[in-house]
FILUM-997703 format. One record per residue (C-alpha): residue number from 1; residue in three letters; x, y, z negated. Coordinates in nm, 3 decimals. Example, Ala and Ser with C-alpha at 12.3 -4.5 7.8 and 13.67 -1.06 7.14 Angstrom:
BEGIN
<1, "ALA", <1.230, -0.450, -0.780>>,
<2, "SER", <1.367, -0.106, -0.714>>,
END
This chain:
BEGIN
<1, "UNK", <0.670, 2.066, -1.511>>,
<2, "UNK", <0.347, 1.846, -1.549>>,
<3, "UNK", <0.441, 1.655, -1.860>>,
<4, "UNK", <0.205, 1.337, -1.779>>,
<5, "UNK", <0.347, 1.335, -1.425>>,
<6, "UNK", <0.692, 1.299, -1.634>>,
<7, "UNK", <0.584, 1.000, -1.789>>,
<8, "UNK", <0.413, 0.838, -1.516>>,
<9, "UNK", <0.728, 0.870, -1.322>>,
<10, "UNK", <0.921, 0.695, -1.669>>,
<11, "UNK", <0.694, 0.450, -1.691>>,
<12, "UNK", <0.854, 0.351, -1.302>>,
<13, "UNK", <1.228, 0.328, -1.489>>,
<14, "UNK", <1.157, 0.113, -1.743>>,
<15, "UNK", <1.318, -0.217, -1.693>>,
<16, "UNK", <1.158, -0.546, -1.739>>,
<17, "UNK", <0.759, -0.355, -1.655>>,
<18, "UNK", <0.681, -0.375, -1.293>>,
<19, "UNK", <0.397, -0.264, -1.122>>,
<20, "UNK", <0.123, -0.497, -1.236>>,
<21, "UNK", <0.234, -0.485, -1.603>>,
<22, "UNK", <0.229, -0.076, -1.594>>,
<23, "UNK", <-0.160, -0.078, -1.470>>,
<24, "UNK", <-0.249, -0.284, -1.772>>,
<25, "UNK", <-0.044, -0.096, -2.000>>,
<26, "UNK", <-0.240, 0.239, -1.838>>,
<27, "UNK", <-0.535, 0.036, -1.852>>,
<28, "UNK", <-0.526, 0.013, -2.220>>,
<29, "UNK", <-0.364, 0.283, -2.349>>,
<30, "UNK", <-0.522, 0.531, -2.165>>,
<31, "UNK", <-0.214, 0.761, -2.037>>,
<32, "UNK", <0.160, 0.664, -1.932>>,
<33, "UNK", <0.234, 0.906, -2.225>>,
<34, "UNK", <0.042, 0.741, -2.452>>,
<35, "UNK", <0.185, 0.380, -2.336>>,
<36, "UNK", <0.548, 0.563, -2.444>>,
<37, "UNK", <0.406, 0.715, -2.768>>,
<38, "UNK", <0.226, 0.369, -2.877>>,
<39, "UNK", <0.425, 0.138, -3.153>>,
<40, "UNK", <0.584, -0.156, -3.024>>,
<41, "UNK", <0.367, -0.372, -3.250>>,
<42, "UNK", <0.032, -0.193, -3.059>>,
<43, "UNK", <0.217, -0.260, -2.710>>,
<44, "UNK", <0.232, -0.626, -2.813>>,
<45, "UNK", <-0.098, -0.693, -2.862>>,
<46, "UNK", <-0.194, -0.561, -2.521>>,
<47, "UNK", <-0.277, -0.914, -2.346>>,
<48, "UNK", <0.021, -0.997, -2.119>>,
<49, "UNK", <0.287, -0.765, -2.281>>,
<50, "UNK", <0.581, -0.946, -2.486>>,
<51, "UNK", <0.819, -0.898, -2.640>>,
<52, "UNK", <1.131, -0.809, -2.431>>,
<53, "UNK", <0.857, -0.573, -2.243>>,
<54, "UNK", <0.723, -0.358, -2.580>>,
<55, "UNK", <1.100, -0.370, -2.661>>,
<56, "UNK", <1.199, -0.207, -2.303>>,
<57, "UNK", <0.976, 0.057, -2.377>>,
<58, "UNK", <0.977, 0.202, -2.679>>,
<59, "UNK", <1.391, 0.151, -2.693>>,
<60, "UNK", <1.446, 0.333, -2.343>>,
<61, "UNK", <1.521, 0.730, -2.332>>,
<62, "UNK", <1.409, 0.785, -1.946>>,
<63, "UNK", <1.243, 1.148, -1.979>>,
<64, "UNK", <1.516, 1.309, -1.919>>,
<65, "UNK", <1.544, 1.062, -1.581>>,
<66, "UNK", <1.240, 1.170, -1.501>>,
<67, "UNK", <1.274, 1.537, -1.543>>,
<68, "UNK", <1.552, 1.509, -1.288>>,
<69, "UNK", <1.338, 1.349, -1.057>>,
<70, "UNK", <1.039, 1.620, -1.152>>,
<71, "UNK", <1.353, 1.857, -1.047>>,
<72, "UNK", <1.458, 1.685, -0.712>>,
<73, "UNK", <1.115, 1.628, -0.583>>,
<74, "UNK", <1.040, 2.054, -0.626>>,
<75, "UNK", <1.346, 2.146, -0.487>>,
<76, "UNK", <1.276, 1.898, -0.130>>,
<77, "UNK", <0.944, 1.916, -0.091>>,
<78, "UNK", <0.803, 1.568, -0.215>>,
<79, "UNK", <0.513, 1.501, -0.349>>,
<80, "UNK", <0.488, 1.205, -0.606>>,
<81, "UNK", <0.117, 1.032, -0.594>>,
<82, "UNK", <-0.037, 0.834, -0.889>>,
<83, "UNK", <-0.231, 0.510, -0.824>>,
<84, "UNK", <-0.537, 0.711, -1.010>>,
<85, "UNK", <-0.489, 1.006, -0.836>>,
<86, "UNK", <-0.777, 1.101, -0.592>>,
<87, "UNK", <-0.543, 1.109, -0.301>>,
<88, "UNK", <-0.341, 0.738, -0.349>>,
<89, "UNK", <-0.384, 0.548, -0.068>>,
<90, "UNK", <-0.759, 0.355, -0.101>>,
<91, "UNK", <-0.643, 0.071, 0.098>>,
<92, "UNK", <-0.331, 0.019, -0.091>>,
<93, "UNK", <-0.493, 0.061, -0.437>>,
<94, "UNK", <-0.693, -0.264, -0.363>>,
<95, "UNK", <-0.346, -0.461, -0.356>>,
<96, "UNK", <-0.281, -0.595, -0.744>>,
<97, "UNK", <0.089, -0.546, -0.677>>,
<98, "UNK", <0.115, -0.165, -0.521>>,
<99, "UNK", <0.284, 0.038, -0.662>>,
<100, "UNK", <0.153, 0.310, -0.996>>,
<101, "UNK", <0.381, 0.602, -0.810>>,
<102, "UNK", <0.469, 0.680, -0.444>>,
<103, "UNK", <0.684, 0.942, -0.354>>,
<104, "UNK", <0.586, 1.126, -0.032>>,
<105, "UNK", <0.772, 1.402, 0.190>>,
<106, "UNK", <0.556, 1.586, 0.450>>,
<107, "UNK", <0.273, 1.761, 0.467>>,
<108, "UNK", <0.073, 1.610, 0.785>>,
<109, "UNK", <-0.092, 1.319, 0.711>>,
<110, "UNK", <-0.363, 1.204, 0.573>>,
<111, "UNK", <-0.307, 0.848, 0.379>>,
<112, "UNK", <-0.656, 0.738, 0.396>>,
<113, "UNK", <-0.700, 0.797, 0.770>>,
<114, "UNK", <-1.033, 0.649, 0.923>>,
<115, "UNK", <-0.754, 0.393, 1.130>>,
<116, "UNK", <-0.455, 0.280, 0.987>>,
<117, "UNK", <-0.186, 0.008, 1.175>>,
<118, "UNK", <0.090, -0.058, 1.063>>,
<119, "UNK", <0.350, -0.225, 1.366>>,
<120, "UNK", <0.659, -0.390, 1.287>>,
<121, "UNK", <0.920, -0.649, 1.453>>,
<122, "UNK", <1.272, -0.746, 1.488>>,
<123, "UNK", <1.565, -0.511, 1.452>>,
<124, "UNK", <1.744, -0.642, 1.827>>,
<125, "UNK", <1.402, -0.551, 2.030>>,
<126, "UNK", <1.422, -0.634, 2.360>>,
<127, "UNK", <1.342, -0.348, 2.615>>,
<128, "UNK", <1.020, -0.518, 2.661>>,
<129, "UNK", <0.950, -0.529, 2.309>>,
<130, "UNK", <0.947, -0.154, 2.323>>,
<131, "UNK", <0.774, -0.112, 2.618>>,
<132, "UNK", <0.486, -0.317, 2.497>>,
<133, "UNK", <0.471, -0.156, 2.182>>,
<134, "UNK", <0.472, 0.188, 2.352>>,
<135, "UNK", <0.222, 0.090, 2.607>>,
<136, "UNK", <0.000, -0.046, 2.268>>,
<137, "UNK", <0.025, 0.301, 2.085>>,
<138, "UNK", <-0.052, 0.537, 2.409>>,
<139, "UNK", <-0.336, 0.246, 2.448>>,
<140, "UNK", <-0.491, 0.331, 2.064>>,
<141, "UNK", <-0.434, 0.716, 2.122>>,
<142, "UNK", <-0.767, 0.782, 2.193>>,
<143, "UNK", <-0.878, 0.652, 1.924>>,
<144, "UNK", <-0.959, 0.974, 1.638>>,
<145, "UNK", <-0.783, 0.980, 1.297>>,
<146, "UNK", <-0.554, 0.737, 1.326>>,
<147, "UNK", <-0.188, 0.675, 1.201>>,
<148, "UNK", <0.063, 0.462, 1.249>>,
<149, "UNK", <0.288, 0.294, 0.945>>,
<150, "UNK", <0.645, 0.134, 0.989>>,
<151, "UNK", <0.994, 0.107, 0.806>>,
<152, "UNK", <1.148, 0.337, 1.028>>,
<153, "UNK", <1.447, 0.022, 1.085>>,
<154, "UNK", <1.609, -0.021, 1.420>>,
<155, "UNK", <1.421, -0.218, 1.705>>,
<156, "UNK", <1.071, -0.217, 1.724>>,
<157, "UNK", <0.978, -0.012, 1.403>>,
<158, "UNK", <1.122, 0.341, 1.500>>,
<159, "UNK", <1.007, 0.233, 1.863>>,
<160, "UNK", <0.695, 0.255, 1.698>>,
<161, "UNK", <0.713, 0.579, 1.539>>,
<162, "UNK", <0.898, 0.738, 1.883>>,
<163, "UNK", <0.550, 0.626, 2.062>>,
<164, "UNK", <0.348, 0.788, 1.820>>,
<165, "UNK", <0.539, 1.109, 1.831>>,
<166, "UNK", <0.535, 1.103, 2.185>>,
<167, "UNK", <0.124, 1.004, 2.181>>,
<168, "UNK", <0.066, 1.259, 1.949>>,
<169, "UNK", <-0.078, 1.007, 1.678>>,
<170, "UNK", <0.060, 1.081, 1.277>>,
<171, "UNK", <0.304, 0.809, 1.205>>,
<172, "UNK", <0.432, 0.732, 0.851>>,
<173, "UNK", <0.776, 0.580, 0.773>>,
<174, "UNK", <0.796, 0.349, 0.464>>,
<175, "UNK", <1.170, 0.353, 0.335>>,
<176, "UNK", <1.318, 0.072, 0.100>>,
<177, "UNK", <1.540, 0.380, -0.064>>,
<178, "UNK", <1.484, 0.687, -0.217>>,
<179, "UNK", <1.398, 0.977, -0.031>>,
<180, "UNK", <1.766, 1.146, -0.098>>,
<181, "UNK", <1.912, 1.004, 0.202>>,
<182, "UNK", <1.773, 0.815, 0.561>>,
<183, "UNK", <1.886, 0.460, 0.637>>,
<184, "UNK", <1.984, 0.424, 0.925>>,
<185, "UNK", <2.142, 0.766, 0.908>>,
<186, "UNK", <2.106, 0.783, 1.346>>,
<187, "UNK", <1.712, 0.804, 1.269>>,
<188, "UNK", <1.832, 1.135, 1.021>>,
<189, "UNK", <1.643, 1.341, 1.335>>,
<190, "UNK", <1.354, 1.170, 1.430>>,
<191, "UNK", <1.274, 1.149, 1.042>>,
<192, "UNK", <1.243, 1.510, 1.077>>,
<193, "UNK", <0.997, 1.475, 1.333>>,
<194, "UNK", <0.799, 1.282, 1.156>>,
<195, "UNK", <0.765, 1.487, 0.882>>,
<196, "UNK", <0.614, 1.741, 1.078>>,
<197, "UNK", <0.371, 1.528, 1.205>>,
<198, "UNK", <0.344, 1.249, 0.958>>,
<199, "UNK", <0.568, 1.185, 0.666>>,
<200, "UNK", <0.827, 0.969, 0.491>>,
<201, "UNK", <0.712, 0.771, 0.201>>,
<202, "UNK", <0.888, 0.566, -0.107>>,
<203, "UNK", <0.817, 0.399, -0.387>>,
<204, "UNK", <1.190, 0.451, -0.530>>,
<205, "UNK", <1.325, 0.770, -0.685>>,
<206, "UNK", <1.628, 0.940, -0.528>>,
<207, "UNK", <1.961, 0.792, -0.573>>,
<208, "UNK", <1.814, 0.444, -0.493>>,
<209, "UNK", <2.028, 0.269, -0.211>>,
<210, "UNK", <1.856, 0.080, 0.046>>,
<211, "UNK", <1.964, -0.262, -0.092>>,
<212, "UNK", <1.875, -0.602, 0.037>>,
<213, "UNK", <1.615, -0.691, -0.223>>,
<214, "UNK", <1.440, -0.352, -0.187>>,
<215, "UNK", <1.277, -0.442, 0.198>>,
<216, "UNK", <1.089, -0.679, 0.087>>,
<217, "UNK", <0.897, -0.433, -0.196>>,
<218, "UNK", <0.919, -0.186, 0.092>>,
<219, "UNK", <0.686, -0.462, 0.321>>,
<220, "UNK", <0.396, -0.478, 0.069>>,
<221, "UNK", <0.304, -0.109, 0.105>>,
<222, "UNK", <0.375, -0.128, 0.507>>,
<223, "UNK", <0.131, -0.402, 0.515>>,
<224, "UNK", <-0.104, -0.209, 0.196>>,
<225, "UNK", <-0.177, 0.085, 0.348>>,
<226, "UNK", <-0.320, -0.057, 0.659>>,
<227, "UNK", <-0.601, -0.243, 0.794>>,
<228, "UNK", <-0.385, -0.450, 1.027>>,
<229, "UNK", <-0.035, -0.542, 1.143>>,
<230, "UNK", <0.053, -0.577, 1.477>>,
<231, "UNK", <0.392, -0.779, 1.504>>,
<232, "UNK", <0.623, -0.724, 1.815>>,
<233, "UNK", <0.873, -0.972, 1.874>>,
<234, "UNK", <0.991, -1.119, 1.552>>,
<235, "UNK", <1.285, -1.409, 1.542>>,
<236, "UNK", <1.169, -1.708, 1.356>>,
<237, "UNK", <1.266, -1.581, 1.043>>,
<238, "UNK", <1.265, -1.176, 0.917>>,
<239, "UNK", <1.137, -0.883, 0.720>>,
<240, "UNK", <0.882, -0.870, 1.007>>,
<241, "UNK", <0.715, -1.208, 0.910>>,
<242, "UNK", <0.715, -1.118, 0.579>>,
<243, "UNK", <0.534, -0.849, 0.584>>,
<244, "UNK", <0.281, -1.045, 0.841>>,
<245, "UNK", <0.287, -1.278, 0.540>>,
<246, "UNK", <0.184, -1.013, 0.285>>,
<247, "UNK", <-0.052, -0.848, 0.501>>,
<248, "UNK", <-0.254, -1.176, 0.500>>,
<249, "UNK", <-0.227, -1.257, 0.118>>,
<250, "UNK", <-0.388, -0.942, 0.138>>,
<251, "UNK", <-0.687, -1.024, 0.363>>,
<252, "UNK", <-0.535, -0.772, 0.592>>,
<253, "UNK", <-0.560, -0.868, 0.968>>,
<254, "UNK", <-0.249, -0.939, 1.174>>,
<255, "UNK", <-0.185, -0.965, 1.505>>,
<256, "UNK", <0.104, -1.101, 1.699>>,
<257, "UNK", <0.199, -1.013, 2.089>>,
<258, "UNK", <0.307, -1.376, 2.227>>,
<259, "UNK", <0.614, -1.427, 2.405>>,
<260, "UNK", <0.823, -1.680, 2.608>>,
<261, "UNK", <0.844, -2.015, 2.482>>,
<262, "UNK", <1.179, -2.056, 2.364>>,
<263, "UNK", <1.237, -1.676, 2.333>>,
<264, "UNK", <1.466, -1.586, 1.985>>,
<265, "UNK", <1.335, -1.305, 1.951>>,
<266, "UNK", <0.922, -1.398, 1.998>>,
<267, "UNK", <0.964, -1.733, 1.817>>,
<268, "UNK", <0.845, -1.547, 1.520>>,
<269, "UNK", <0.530, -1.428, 1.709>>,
<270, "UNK", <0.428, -1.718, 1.856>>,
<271, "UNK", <0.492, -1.902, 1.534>>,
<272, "UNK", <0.268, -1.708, 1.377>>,
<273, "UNK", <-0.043, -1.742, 1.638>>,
<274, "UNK", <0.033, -2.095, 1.685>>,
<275, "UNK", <-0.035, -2.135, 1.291>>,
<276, "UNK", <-0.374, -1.894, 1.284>>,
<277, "UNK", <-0.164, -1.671, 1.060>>,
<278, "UNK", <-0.239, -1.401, 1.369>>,
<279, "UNK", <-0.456, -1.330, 1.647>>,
<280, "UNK", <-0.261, -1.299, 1.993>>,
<281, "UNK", <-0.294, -0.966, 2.128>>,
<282, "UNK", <-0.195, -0.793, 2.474>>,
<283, "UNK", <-0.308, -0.466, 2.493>>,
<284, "UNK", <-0.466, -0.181, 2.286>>,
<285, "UNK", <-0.833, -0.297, 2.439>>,
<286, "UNK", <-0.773, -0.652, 2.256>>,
<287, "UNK", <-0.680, -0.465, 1.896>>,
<288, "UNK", <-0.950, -0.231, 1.965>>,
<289, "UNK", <-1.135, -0.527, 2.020>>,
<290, "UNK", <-1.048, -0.702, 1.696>>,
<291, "UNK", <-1.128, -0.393, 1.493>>,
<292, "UNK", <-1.428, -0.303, 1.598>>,
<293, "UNK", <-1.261, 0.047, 1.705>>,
<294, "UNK", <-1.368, 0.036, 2.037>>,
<295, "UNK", <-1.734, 0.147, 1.927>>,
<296, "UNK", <-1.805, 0.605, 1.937>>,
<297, "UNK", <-1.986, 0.539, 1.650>>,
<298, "UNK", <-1.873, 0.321, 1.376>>,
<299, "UNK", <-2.163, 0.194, 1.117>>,
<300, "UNK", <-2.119, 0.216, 0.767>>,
<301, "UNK", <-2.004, -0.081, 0.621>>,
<302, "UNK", <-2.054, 0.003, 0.262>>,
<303, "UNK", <-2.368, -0.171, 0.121>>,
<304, "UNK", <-2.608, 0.030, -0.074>>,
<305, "UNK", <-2.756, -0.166, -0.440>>,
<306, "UNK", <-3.097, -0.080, -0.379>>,
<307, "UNK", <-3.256, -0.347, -0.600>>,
<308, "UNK", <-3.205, -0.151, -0.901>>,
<309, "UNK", <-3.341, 0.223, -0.883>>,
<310, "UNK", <-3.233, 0.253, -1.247>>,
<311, "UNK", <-2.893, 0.210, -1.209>>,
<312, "UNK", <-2.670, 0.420, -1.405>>,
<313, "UNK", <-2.346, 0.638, -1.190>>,
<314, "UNK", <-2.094, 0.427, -1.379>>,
<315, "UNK", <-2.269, 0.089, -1.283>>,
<316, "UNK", <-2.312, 0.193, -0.923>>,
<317, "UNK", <-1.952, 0.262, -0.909>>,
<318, "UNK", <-1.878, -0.030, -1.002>>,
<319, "UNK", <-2.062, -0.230, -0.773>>,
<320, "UNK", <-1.907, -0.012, -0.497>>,
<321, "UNK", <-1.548, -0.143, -0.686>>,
<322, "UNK", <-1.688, -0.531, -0.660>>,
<323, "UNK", <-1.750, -0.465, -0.298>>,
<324, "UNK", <-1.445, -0.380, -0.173>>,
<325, "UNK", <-1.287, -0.755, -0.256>>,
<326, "UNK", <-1.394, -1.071, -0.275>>,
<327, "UNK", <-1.323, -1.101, -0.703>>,
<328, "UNK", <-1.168, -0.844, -0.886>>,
<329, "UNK", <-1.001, -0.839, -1.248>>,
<330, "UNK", <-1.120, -0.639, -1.502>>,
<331, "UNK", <-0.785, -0.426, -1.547>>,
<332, "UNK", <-0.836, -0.305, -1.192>>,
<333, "UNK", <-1.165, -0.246, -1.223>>,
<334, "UNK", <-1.097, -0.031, -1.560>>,
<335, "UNK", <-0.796, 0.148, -1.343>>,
<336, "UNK", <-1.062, 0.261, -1.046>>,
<337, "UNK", <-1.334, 0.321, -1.225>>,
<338, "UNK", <-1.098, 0.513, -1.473>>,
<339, "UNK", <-1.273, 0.365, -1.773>>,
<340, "UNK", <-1.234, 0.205, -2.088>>,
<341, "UNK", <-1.202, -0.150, -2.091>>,
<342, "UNK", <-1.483, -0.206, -2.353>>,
<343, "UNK", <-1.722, 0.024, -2.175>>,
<344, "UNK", <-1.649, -0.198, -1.874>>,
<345, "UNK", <-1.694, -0.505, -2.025>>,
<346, "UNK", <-2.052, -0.346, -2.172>>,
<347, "UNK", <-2.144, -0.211, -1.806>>,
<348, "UNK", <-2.033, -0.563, -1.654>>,
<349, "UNK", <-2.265, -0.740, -1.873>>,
<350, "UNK", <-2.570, -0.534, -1.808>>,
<351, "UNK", <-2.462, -0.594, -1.398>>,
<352, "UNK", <-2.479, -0.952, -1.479>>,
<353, "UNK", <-2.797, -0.987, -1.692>>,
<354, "UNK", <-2.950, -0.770, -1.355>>,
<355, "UNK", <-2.851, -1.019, -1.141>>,
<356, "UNK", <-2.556, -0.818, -0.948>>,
<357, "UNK", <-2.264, -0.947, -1.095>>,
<358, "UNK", <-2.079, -1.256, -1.107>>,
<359, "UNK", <-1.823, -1.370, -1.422>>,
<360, "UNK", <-1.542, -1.558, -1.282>>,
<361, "UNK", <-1.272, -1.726, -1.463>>,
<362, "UNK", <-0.928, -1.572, -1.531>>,
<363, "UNK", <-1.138, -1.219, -1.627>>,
<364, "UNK", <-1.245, -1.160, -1.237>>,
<365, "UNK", <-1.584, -1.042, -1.130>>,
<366, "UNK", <-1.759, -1.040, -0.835>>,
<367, "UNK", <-2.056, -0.882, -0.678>>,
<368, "UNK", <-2.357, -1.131, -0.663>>,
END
């Protein structure tokens, strides 16, 4: 078994440290093992770790949790991915709150496509509802490397990933349980399929039940990994709005198909257009639109420093960190550019006396 894989899986089980807190504690320490082989007093002094956090971890006994987990995942085929490994999900590392492991089960798809959507709605879709959502996917099948993300739920989400199948586009199911079992159990076969031709992902080990106050952790990475959501009939409230909601505390896009006034189940939509918290879409041409996908050839957004010829690697990747956001904090930055904090601080300063960087407060940065 791969012994830090072991402890970045722990690091997952210990109570009281969620997702934010175990990037810092990475951040600083250097390794999940180290963070479980540092002294409680050392943990303490790590800025934004207590107390009742350096207590959880260095009184918790979860290797052996996590070699059962190492065991499960070999013996069904899943895949765990650390936020630092080359393959996590670029779009979803940018999110402060995503989360340090996600568990993933197939082998065809790639989760840093050149398109990603995700599409989500209400539960009781309306036969129209999955028309127009089918009729939306065949519409973007044209488009090259693109997936599709939803929860896999009844209504418009597994509508979603039936159109993709059918369309031939990779499509991604985002489960609020652990990869053990399928909720609803009457999707058990086209979760199959999708495997195949996409995959089931998790950020909770096996064993977890798909509990009420798990959707709503399952929404952030639905919304994460993509560069827009497309909501399809939503009721006025829902797991659908939320994850709109996320998706635009992420400076994702969203969209929203508009339905009768006084509709139940497109109040949600039409709430959300009517409140510029989405642009109204009606067809694959308007997302394509939107995107900018419409276009053979895309141009490359990334901007080049040329100011500076003399510009050291680890300084030009971190301007290529600063450009991906508006203001970043210095943990994240440390976490991508898989450096240590003092080093960064060093290379931010010499960024800043150039002319490239920006100080902010609450220890954010942004490019110039």
């Amino acid at each position: 078994m791969n012994s830090e894989k072991i402890y970045q899986i722990a690091l997952t089980l210990v109570p009281k440290v969620g997702d934010v807190a175990a990037k810092k504690l990475i951040a600083y320490c250097g390794s999940a093992e180290i963070v479980f082989k540092e002294s409680r007093k050392n943990l303490m002094m790590i800025p934004g770790i207590g107390s009742v956090m350096a207590n959880s971890i260095v009184s918790q006994d979860l290797l052996s949790a996590a070699e059962f987990e190492m065991r499960f995942m070999e013996q069904n085929r899943v895949k765990p991915i650390f936020f630092m490994d080359d393959d996590y999900p670029f779009r979803l590392k940018q999110c402060v709150d995503s989360p340090i492991v996600l568990y993933v089960k197939g082998d065809a798809v790639n989760l840093n496509a050149k398109r990603i959507i995700s599409v989500v709605g209400t539960r009781k879709a309306t036969d129209y509802g999955k028309g127009i959502t089918e009729t939306i996917i065949e519409g973007l099948s044209c488009l090259d490397d693109l997936l599709v993300v939803s929860g896999l739920a009844y209504g418009i989400d597994v509508a979603a990933h039936k159109a993709s199948l059918k369309h031939n586009i990779p499509t991604i199911g985002v489960l609020a349980h652990g990869l053990d079992k399928i909720y609803p159990s009457m999707h058990y076969q086209i979760s199959r399929e999708m495997q195949e031709r996409g995959a089931l992902l998790s950020d909770f080990t096996s064993g977890t039940n798909p509990d009420r106050e798990n959707f709503p952790k399952r929404n952030r990475i639905i919304a994460g990994l993509s560069d827009a959501t497309l909501v399809v009939e939503a009721r006025k409230k829902g797991g659908a709005l939320i994850t709109a909601d996320i998706a635009n505390s992420y400076s994702r896009d969203v969209f929203a198909v508009p339905g009768r006034v006084g509709d139940i189940n497109s109040e949600g939509c039409n709430n959300l257009i009517r409140r510029n918290q989405a642009a109204l879409v009606q067809s694959a041409e308007d997302i394509c639109y939107l995107m900018g996908w419409d276009a053979e050839s895309q141009k490359n957004d990334t901007k080049q420093v040329e100011l500076f010829v003399d510009l050291s690697k680890d300084e030009e990747e971190l301007i290529g960190i600063l450009s991906s956001k508006e203001k970043v904090t210095i943990d994240l930055i440390a976490m991508q550019a898989k450096l240590a904090i003092p080093k960064i601080m060093h290379l931010l300063l010499q960024l800043e006396l150039k002319g490239l960087v920006r100080a902010l407060p609450g220890n954010q940065y942004a490019k110039a």
